[in-house]
MARBA-3410 file (N, C-alpha, C, O; in Angstrom, 1 decimal):
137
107.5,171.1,104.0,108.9,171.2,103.8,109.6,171.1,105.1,109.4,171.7,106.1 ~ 110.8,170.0,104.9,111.2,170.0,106.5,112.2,170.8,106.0,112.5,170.9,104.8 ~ 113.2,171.6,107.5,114.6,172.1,107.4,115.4,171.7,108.3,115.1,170.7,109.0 ~ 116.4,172.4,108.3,117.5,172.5,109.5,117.4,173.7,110.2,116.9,174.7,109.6 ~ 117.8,173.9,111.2,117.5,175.7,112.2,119.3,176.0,111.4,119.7,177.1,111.3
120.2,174.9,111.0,121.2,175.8,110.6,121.4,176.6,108.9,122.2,177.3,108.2 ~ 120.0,176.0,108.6,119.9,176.6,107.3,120.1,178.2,107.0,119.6,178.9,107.8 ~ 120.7,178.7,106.0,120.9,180.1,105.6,119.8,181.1,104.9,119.9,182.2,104.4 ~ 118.7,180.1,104.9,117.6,180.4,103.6,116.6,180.3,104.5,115.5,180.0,104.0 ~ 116.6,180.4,106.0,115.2,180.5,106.6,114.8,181.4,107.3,115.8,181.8,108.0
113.4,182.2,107.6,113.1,183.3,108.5,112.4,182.7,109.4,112.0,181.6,109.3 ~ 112.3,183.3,110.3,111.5,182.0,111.8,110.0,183.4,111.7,109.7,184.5,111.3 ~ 109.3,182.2,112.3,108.1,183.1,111.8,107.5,182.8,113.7,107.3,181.7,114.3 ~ 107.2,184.1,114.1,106.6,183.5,115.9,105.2,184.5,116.2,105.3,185.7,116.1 ~ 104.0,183.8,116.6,104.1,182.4,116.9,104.2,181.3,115.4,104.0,181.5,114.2
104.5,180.3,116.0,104.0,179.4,114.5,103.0,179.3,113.5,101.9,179.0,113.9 ~ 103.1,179.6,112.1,101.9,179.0,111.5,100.7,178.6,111.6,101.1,177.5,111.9 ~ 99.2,178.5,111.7,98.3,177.1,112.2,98.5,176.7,111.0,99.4,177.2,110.4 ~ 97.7,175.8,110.4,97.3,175.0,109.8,96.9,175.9,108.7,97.6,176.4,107.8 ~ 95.2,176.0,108.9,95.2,177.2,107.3,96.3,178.1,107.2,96.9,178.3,106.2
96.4,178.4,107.7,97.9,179.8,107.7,98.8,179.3,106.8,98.9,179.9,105.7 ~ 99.4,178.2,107.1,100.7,177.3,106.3,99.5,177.1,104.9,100.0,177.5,103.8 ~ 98.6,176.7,104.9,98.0,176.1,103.7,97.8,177.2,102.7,97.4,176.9,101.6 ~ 98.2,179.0,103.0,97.6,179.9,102.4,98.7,179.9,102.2,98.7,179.6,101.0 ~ 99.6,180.0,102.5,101.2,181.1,102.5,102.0,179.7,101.7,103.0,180.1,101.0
101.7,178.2,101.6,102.4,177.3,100.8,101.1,177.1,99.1,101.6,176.6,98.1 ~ 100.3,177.5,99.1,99.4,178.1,97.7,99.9,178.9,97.0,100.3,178.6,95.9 ~ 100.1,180.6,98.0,100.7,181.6,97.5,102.2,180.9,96.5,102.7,181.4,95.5 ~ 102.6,179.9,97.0,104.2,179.5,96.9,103.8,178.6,95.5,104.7,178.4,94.8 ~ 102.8,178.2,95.1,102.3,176.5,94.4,102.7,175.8,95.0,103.0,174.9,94.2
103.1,175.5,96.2,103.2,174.3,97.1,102.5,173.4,97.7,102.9,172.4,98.3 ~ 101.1,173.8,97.6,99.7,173.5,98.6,98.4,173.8,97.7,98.4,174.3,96.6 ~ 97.5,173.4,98.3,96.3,173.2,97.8,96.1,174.9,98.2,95.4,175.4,97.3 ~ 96.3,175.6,98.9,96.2,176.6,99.1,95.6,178.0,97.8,95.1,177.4,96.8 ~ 95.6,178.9,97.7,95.3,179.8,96.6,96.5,180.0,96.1,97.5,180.0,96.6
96.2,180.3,94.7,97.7,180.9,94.1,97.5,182.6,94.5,98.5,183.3,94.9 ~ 96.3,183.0,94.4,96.2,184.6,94.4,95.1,185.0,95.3,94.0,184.6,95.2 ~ 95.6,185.7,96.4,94.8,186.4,97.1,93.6,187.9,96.9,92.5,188.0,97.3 ~ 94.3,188.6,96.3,93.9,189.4,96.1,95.4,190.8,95.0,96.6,190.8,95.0 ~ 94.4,191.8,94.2,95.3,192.7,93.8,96.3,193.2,94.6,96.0,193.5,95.8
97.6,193.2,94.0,98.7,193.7,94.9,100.1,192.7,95.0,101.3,192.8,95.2 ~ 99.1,191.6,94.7,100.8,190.7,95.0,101.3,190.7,94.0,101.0,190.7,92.8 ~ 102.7,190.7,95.0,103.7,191.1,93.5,104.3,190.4,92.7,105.4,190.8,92.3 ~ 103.9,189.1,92.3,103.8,188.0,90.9,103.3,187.1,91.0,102.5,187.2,91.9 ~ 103.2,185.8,90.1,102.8,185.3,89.9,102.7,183.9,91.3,101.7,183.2,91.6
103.7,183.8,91.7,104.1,182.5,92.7,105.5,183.5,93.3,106.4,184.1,92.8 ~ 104.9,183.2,95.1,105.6,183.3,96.3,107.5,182.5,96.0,107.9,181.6,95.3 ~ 108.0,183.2,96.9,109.0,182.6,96.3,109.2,181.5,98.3,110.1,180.8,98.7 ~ 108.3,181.9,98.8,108.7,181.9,100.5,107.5,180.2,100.3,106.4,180.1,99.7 ~ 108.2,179.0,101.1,107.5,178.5,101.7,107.3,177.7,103.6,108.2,177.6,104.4
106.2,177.5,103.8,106.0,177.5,105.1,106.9,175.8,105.5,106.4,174.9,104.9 ~ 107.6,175.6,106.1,108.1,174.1,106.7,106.6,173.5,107.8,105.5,173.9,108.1 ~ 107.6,172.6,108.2,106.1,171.5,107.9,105.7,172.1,109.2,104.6,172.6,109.2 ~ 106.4,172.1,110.4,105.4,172.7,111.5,105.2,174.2,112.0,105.1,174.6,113.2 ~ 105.4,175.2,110.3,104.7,176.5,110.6,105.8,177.6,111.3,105.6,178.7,111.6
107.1,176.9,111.6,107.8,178.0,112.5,108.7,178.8,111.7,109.3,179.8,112.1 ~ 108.7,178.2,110.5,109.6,179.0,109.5,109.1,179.5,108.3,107.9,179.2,108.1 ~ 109.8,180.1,107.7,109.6,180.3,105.7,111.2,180.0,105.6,112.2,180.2,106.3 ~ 111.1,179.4,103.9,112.0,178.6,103.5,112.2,179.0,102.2,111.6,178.5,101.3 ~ 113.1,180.0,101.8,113.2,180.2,100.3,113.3,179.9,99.9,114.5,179.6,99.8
112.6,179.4,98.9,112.8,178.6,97.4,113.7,179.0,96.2,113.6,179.9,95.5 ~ 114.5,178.2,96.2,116.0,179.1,95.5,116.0,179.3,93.8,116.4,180.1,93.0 ~ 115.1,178.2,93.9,114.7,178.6,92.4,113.0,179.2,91.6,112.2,178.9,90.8 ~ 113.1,179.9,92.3,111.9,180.7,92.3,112.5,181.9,91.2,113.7,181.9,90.8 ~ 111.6,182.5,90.9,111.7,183.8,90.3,111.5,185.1,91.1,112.2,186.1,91.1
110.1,184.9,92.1,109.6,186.4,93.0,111.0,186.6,93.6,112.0,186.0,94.0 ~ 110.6,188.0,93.4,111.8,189.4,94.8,110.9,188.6,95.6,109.7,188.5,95.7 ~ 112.2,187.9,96.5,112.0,187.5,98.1,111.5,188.8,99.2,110.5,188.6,99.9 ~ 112.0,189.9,99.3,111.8,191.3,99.8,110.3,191.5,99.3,109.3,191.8,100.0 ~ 110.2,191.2,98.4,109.0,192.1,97.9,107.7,191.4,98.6,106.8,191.8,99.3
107.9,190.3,98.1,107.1,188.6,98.5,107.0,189.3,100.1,106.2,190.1,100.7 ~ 108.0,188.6,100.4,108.1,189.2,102.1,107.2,190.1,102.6,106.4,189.8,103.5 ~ 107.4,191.2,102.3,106.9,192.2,102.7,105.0,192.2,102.5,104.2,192.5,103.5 ~ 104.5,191.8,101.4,103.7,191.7,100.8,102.6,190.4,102.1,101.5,190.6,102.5 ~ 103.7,189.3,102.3,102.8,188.2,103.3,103.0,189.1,104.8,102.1,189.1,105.6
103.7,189.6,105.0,103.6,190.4,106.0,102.6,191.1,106.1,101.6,191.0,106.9 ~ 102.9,192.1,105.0,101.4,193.0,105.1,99.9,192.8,104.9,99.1,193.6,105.2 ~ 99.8,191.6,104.4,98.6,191.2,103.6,98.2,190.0,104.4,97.0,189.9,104.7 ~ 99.0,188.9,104.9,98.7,187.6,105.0,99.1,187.3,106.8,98.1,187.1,107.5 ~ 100.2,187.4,107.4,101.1,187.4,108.6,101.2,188.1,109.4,101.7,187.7,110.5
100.5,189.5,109.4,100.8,190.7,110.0,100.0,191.7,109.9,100.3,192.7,110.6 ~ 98.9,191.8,109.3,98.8,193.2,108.6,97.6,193.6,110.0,96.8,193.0,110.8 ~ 98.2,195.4,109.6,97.4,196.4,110.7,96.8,197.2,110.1,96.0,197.9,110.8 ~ 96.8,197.4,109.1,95.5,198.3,108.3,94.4,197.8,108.0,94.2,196.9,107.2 ~ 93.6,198.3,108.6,91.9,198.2,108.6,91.8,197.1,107.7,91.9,195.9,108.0
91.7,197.9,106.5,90.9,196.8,104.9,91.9,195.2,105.0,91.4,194.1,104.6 ~ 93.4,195.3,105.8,94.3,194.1,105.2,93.5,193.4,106.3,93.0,192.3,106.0 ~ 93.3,193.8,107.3,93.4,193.0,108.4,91.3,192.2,108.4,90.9,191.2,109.0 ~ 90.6,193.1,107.3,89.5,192.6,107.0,89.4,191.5,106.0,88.6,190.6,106.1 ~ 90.3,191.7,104.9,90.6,190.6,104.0,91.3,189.4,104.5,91.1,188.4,103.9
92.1,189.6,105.5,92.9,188.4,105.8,91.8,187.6,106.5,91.6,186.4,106.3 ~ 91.0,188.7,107.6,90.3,187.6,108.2,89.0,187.4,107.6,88.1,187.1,108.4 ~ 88.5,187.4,106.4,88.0,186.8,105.3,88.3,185.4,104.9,87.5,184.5,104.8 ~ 89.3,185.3,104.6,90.2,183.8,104.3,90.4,183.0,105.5,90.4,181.8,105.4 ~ 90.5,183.6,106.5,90.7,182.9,108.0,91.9,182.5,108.2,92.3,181.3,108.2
92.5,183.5,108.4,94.0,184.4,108.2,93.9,184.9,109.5,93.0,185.7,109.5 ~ 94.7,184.9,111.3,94.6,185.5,112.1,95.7,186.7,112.2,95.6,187.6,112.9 ~ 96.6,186.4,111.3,98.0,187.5,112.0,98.5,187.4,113.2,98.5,186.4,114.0 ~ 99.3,189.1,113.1,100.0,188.6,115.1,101.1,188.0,114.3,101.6,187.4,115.3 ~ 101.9,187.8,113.4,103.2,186.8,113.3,104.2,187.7,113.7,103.6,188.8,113.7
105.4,187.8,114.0,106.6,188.4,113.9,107.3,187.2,112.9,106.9,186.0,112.9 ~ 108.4,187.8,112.3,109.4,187.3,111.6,110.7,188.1,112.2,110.8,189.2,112.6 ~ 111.7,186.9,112.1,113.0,187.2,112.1,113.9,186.2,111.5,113.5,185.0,111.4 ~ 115.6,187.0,111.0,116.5,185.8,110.1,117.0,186.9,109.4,116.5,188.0,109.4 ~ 118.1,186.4,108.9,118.8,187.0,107.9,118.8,185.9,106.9,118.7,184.7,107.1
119.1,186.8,105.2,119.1,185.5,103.9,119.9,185.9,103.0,119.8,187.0,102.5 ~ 120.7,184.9,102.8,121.1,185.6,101.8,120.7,185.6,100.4,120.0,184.8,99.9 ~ 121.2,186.6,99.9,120.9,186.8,98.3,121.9,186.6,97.6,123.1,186.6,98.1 ~ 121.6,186.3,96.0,122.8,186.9,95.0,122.6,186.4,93.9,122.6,185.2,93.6 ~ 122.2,187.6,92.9,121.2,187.8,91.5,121.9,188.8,90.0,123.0,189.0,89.6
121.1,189.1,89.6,121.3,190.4,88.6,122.1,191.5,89.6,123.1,192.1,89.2 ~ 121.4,191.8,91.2,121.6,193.0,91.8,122.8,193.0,92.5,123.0,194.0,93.1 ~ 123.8,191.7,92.7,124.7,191.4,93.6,124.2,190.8,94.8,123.1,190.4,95.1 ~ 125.1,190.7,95.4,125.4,190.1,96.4,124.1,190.6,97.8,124.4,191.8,98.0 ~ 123.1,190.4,98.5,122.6,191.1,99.2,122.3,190.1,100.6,122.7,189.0,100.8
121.7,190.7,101.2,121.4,190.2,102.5,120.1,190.5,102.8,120.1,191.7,103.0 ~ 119.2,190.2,102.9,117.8,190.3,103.2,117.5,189.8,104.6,117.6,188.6,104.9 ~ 116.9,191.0,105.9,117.1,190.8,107.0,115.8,191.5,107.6,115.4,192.7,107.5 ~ 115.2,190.4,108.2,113.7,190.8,108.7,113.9,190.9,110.3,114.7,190.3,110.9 ~ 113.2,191.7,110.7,113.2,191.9,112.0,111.4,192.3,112.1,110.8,193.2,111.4
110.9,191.6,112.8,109.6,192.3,113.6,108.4,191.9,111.9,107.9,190.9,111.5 ~ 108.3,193.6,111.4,107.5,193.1,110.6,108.5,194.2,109.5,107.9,194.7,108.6 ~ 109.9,194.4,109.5,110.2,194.6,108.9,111.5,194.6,108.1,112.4,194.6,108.9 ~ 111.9,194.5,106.7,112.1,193.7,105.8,113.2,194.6,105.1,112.8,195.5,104.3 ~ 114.4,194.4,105.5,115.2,195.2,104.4,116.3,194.5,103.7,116.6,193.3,103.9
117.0,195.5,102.8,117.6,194.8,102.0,119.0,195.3,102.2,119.1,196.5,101.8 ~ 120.3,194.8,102.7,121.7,195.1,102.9,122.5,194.6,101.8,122.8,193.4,101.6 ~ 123.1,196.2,100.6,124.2,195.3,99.7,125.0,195.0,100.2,125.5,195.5,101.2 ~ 125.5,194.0,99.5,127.3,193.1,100.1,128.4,194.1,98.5,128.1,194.3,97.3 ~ 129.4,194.4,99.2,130.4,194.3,98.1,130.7,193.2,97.8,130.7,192.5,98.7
131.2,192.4,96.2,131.9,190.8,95.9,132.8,190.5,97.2,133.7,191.0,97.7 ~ 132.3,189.6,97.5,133.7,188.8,97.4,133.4,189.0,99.7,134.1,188.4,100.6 ~ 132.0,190.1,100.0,132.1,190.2,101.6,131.1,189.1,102.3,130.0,188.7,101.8 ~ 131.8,188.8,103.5,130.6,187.7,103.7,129.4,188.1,104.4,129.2,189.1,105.0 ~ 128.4,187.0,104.1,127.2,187.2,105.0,126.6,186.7,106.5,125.4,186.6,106.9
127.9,186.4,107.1,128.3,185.4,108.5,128.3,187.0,109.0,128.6,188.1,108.6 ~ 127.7,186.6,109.9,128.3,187.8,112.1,128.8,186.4,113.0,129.2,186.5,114.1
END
């Protein structure tokens, strides 16, 4: 997937992707030959996040179904990032290194309103907007 850096729908992912990495995290998505399911825990059926073509981003897929947050949090913990013993044994099972940081702001707006979804480091929260407030700084 190519982008733009002025896109509103992208998280920068540092360092970049490799190769399997992008091929796991665009499966998770059905985008890639990659796996659909890694293991118990993820939280539906298809990623809503995919990797652009040279690994430096995630790219939400706007018509997806997955909680982006949840997703998120989930490749972070499991796939991108993870520091717990067992994640960091299963990832590197698959041949999954970690080490990613993420950062970006995204916006949302669903059933729950208006939101902002804003990653820093390895972590992932969720900012409501009132109608009608923007998601510009």
């Amino acid at each position: 997937m190519l982008h733009s850096d002025d896109q509103p729908q992208v998280v920068t992912v540092r360092p970049p992707l490799d190769a399997p990495e992008a091929e796991v995290v665009a499966g998770l998505a059905g985008a890639g030959p990659g796996p659909r399911r890694l293991w118990p825990g993820q939280p539906g059926p298809r990623s809503p996040w995919v990797p652009c073509a040279g690994g430096c981003c995630l790219v939400l897929e706007e018509r997806s179904r997955g909680e982006p947050a949840d997703w998120l949090r989930f490749l972070l913990r499991e796939v991108l990032a993870p520091t717990a013993r067992a994640a960091r044994e299963r990832a590197e099972r698959v041949g999954l290194t970690g080490a990613h940081r993420l950062t970006g702001r995204v916006s949302l707006d669903g059933v729950l309103g208006p939101r902002t979804l804003v990653v820093a480091g390895r972590r992932v929260r969720m900012v409501p907007l009132a109608r009608g407030q923007s998601t510009e700084r």
